[in-house]
C-alpha positions in Angstrom: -18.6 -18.1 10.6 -15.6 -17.2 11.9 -12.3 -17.8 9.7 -9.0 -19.2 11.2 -5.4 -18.7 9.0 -2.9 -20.7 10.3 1.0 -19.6 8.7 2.7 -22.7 6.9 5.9 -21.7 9.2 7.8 -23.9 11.7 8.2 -20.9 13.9 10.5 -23.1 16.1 11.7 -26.6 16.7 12.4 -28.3 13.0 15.5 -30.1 14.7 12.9 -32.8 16.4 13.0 -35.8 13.6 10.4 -36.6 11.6 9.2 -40.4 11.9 8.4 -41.6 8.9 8.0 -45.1 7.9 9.2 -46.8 4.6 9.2 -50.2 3.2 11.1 -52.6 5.2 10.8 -50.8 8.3 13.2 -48.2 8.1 12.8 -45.2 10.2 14.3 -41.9 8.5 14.2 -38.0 9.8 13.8 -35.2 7.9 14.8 -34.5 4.1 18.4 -32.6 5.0 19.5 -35.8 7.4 19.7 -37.8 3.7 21.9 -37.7 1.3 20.4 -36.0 -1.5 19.7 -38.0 -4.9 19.4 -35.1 -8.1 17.5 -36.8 -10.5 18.4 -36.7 -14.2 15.9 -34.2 -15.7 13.9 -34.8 -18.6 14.6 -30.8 -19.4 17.7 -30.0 -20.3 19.5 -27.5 -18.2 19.8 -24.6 -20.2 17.0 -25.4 -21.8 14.9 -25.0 -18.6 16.2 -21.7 -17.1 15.1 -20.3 -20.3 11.6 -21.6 -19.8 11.7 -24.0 -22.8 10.4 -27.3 -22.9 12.8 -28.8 -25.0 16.0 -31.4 -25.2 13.8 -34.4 -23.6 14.5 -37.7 -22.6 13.1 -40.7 -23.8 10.0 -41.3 -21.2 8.2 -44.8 -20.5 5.5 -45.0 -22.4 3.3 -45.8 -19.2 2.8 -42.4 -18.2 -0.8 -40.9 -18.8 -0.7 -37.4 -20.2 -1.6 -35.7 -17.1 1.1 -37.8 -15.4 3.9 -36.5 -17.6 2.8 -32.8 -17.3 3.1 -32.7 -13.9 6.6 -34.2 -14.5 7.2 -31.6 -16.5 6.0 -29.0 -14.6 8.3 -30.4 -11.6 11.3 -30.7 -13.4 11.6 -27.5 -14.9 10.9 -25.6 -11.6 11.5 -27.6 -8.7 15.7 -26.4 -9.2 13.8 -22.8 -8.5 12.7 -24.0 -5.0 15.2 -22.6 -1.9 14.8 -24.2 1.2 14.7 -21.3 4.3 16.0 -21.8 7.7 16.3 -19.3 10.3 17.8 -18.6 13.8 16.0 -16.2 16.0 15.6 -16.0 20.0 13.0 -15.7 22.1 12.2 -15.5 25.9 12.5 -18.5 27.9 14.4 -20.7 30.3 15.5 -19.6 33.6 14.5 -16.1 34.5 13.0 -15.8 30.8 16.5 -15.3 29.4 16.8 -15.4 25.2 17.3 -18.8 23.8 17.5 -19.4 20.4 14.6 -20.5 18.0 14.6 -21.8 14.9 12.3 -22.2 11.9 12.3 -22.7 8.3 10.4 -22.3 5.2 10.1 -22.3 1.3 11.4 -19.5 -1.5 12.1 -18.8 -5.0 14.9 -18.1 -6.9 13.6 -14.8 -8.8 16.7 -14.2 -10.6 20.4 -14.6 -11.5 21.2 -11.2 -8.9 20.3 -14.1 -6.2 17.2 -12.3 -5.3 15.4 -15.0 -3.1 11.2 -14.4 -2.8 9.5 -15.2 0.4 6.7 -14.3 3.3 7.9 -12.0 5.2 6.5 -14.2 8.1 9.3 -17.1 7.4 11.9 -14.0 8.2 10.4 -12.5 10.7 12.4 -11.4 13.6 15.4 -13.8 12.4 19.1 -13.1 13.6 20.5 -15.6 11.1 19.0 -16.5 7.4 20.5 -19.4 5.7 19.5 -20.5 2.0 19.6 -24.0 0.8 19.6 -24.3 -3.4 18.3 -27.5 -5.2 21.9 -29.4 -5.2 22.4 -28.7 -1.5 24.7 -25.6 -1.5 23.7 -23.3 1.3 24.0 -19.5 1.7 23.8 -17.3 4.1 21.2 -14.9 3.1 20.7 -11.1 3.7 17.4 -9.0 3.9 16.7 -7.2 0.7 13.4 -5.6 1.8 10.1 -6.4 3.3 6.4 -5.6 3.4 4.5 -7.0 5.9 0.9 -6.0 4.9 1.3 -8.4 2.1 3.7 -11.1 3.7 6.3 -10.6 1.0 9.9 -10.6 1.8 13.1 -10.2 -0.5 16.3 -12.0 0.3 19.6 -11.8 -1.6 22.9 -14.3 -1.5 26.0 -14.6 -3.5 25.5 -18.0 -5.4 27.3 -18.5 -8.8 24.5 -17.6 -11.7 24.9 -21.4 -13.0 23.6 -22.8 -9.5 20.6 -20.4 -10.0 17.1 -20.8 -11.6 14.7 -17.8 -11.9 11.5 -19.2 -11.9 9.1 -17.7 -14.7 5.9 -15.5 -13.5 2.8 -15.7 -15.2 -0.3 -13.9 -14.5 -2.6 -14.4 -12.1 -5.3 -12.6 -13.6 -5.7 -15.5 -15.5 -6.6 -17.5 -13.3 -10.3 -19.7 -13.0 -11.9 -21.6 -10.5 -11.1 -25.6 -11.0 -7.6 -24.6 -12.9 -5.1 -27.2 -11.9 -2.4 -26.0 -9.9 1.1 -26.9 -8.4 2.6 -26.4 -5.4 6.5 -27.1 -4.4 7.9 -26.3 -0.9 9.9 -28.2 1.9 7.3 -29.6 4.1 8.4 -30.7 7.7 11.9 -30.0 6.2 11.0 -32.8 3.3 13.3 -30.3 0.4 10.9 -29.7 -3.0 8.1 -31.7 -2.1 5.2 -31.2 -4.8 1.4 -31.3 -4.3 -1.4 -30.7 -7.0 -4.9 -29.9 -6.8 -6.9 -26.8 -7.9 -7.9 -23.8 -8.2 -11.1 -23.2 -5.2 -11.8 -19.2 -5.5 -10.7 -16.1 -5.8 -10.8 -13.9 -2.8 -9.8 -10.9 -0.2 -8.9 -12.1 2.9 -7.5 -10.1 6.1 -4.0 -10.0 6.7 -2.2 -10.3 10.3 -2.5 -5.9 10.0 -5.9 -6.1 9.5 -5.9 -4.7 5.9 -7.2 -6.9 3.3 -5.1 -9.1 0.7 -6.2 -8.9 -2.7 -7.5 -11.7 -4.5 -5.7 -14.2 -2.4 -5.8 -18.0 -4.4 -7.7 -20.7 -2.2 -6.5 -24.1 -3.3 -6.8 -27.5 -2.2 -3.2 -28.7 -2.5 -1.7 -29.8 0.4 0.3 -27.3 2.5 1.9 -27.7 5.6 4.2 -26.5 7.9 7.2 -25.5 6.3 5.5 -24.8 2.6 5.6 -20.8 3.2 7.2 -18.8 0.8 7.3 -21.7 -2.0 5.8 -21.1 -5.4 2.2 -22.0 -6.8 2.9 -23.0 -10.2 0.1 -23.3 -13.5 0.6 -26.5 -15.7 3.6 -24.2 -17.9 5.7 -23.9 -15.0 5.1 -20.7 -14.6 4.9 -18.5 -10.9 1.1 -17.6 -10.2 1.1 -17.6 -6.7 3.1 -17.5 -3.5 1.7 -20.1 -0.7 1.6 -18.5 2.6 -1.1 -19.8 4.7 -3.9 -22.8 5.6 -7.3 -22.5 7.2 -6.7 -24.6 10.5 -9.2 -24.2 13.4 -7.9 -26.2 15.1 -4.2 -24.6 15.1 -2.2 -27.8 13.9 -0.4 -25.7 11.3 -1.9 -29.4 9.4 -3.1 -29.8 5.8 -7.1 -29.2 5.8 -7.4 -29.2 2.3 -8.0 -24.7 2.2 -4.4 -23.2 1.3 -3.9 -19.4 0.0 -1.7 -18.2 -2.1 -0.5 -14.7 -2.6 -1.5 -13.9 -6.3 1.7 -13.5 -8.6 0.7 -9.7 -9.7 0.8 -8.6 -6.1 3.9 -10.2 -6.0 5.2 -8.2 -9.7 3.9 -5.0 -8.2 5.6 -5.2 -4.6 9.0 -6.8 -5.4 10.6 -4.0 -7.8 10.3 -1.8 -4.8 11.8 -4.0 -2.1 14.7 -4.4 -3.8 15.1 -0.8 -4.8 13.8 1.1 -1.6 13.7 -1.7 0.7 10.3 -1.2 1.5 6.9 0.1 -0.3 6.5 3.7 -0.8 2.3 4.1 -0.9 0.4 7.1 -1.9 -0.6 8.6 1.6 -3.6 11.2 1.2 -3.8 12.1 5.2 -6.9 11.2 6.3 -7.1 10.0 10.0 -10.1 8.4 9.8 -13.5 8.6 8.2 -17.2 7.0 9.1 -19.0 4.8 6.5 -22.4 6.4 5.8 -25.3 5.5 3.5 -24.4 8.1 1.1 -20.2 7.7 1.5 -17.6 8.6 4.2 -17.5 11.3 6.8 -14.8 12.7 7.3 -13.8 12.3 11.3 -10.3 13.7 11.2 -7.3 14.7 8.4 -3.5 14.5 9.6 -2.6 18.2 10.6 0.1 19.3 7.7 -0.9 16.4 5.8 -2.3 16.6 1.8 -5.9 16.4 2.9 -5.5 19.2 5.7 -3.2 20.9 2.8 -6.1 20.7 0.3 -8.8 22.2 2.6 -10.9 18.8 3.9 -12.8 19.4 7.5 -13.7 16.6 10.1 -15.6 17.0 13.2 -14.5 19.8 14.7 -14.4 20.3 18.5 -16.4 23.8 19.5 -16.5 25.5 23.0 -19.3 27.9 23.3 -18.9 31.0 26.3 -21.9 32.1 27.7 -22.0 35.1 30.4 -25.0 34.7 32.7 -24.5 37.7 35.4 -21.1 37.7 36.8 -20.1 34.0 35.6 -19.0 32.4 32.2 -20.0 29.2 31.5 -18.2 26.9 28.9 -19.8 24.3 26.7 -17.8 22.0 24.4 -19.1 20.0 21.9 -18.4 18.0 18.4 -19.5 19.9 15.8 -20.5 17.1 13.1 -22.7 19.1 10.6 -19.6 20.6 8.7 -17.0 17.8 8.1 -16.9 17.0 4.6 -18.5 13.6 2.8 -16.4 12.5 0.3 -18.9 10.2 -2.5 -16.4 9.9 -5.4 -12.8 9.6 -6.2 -11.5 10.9 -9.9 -15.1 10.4 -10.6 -15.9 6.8 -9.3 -18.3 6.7 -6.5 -17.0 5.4 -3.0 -19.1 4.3 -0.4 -16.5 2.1 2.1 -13.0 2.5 3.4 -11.6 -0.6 1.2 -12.7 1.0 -1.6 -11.2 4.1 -1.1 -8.0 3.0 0.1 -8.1 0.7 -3.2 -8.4 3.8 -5.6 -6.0 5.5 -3.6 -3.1 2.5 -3.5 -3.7 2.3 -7.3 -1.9 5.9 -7.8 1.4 6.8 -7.3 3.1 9.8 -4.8 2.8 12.6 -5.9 -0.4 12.2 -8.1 -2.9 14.6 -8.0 -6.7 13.5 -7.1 -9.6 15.0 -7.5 -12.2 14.3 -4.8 -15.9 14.9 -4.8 -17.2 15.7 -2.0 -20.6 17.2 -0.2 -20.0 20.3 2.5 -22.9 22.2 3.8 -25.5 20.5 1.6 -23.3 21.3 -1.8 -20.9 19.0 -3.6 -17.4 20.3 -4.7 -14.3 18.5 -6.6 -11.4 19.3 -4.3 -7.9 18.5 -6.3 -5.3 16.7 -3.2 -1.7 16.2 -4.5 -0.4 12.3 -2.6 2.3 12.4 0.0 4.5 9.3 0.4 4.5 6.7 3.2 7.8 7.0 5.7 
């Protein structure tokens, strides 16, 4: 069956008001028309950028247990939860001039440097970045770095430290199928709106590069438009997840019930390097590409100069054959496929698909060495190849 991911982003548009309906018939747009009402939190202030559930306020006794943890849960991190607006332009109008676009999403204060996490997709292409904190100060917002084969972004302002709080990470690893989970984001524009529901599965899914996301979260809060880039919380308040997309077939950018989060130790592993290189430095090893056999891959082709071609690994190579017959010469070209080398194990574990070889190789670092086992003419060999770095 074929899978649809739909990104939670208004991509352009938010402006048009949002119709909702309250008691007594009163009509009211979108969450930054409103004044905005801070409630008094149950946490105390310092007490909650530290993480620790303490300082409380008397509570009404009518709230069940599960009621009061999610109060909890909201109260110590919903001051975390940025709303994202952008201005960007795209073709259009008379003679397909530029006319501006804009768009907004959800983030994370990640801490007191101003560091802002988000998908790169609520960024994308945007001229202008503002940042909208919990009491309703807004920033504008610079680029940090970016890495779009996991949809993570890293955005910076100048706030004052005591308007910002980091949200805590926890570990995703941890996770198990029917954990309850949170969700806080800005929905249609509706600032720090939470859901709850659960974790579904575990899984890889393709990204918009076509390389595969690591044990993305499926859940069954509700995520729509506008929740991209806000965090997926565990019942301690603490960062598992990043919400970045919805399963939508029908293209509605609507809640179906089948969210994905980005898992929080993707999120621990890329982040460090956005906001020290701008971008992720991966292990390259120079292989162009490779065929999935029975018994591993064969290799097609290594980048000339690169550390496979450095190391000594053949592909197909491309033979011409001369043959005289009386006074003419006749050419033949042709692949020659029985030399290239079949690589079957990496430092020792076997590898028999492209993921899984890109895996082992994206768990070093550049400039490790490697030791690959492969078969040439009928006899296997370990062939040590030193990793180059990604431009």
């Amino acid at each position: 069956m074929k899978r649809y991911l739909f990104a939670c982003l208004i991509s352009g548009g938010f402006g048009a008001l949002l119709a909702l309906w309250i008691a007594g018939g009163q009509p009211y747009s979108n969450a930054q028309d409103r004044p905005r009402a801070i409630p008094q939190p149950l946490i105390n202030d310092v007490d909650a950028r530290r993480g620790v559930p303490v300082g409380s306020a008397p509570i009404a006794e009518s709230y069940t247990p599960d009621e009061l943890a999610n109060i909890r849960v909201y109260e110590k991190a919903n001051r975390s939860v940025v709303h994202i607006t952008t201005r960007t332009t795209r073709p259009g109008g008379f003679f397909m001039m530029e006319v501006p676009a804009e768009g907004e999403g959800s983030g994370s204060v990640i801490d007191l440097e101003g560091h802002i996490l988000t998908n790169y997709h609520v960024i994308e292409g945007a001229r202008e970045i503002r940042v909208t904190l919990f009491n309703g100060e807004t920033f504008g917002a610079g680029l940090v770095g970016r890495d779009p084969e996991n949809d993570i972004a890293v955005l910076q302002i100048s706030a004052p430290h005591k308007m910002l709080y980091p949200v805590q990470h926890g570990d995703s690893s941890q996770l198990r199928v029917g954990q309850k989970i949170l969700a806080i984001g800005n929905p249609f524009g509706l600032e720090r709106t939470m859901t709850v529901g659960i974790v579904s599965s575990v899984r890889d899914l393709p990204s918009r590069t076509g390389r595969q996301m690591k044990s993305m979260i499926q859940i069954d809060a509700a995520l729509n438009r506008g929740n991209s880039g806000g965090p997926l919380l565990n019942t301690r308040g603490e960062l598992v997840g990043m919400n970045t997309a919805i399963a939508n077939p029908s293209q509605t950018g609507e809640n179906t019930g089948v969210g994905f989060s980005i898992p929080v130790n993707t999120i621990k592993r890329v982040v460090p390097e956005l906001i020290e290189h701008g971008r992720v430095i991966r292990p390259v090893i120079g292989i162009a590409s490779a065929f999935e056999t029975d018994n591993g891959l064969l290799l097609i082709d290594v980048m000339p100069g690169g550390p496979a071609d450095r190391a000594g690994l053949k592909g197909f190579e491309v033979v011409t054959q001369r043959e005289r017959r009386g006074g003419f010469v006749y050419e033949r070209t042709f692949v020659d496929r029985e030399h290239a080398d079949l690589i079957i194990a990496i430092d020792g574990t076997p590898v028999a698909t492209k993921d899984e070889f890109r895996d082992l190789i994206e768990s070093k670092k550049p400039g490790d060495r490697v030791v690959l086992r492969i078969v040439r003419d009928s006899r296997q060999l370990d062939v040590p190849v030193t990793l180059g770095a990604s431009d």
